[in-house]
C-alpha positions, 0 to 999 in steps of 0.5 A: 465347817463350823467355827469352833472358840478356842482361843489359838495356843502360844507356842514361842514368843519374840520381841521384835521391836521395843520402843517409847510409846509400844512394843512389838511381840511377835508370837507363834501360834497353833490356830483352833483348826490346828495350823500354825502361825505367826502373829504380830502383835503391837502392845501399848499402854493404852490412850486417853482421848479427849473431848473438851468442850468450854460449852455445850456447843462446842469442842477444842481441837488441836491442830499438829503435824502427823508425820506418819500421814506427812500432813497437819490435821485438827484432832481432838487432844489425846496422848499415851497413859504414862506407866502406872497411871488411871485413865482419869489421871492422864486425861487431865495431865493431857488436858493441861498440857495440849489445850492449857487448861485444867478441866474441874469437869472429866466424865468417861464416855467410852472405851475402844480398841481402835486396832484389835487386828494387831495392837492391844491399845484401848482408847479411853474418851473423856468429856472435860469441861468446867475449865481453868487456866492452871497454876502453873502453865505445863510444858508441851511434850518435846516432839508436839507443836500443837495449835489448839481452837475451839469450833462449833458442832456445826462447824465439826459435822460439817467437817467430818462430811466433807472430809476435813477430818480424817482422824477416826478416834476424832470422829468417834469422839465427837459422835459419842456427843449424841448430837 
């Protein structure tokens, strides 16, 4: 049977769920082939990630606790866009608050849904460079204990194959690299 593209018509919507970072829209649904359903739906403001590299060579991450997974793990720095702010905007904000230092360099990379299935979030990737130590330091967000240190590209793929990296928006990042 042929797949026909006709977008599934919304016949009800309920919020199951509103909370700091997202939202959960749980919606009734009548699919092309005239079934219905129900969908769950995560809504978010959409992310930066951050690829920070002091030299060619090489990229911060940070290291933190992911209490999710119940494990520490080293990542690239990311964070949620605050309501009303560009992507550009957050991602230096991001920048100066998990690594400490003001990028004078922010080049976009990308932009992808890491979930589409159920969660609208678009992860927007960045490669800052050209650092400087701000004026003034920024506070960390509350809930974060972040270590930040600076590895070689080597080092990272070497990393990934092993297995020691497990966050996927960290491994898209450093691919976006081309290296």
């Amino acid at each position: 049977m042929p797949v026909t593209h006709t977008r599934p018509r919304k016949l009800s919507r309920t919020i199951a769920f509103t909370g700091r970072v997202f939202r959960v829209e749980r919606d009734r649904v009548r699919l092309s082939n005239g079934r219905t359903t129900t969908l769950d739906i995560v809504r978010h403001r959409g992310s930066v990630v951050l690829i920070p590299q002091p030299s060619p060579d090489e990229v911060i991450l940070i290291r933190q606790f992911r209490y999710a997974i119940g494990r520490w793990i080293w990542e690239l720095p990311a964070g949620t866009l605050d309501a009303g702010e560009t992507a550009r905007t957050a991602a230096r904000r991001e920048c100066e608050e998990e690594i400490g230092l003001t990028p004078g360099g922010i080049r976009k990379v990308g932009a992808f849904y890491p979930t589409p299935g159920f969660c609208d979030e678009r992860m927007f990737y960045y490669v800052c460079s050209d650092f400087k130590k701000p004026e003034r330091p920024v506070a960390q967000d509350l809930d974060e204990q972040i270590e930040p240190r600076s590895f070689s590209l080597r080092r990272l793929r070497a990393l990934i194959a092993r297995g020691d990296i497990a966050d996927m928006k960290t491994v898209v990042g450093l691919g976006l690299l081309g290296r």
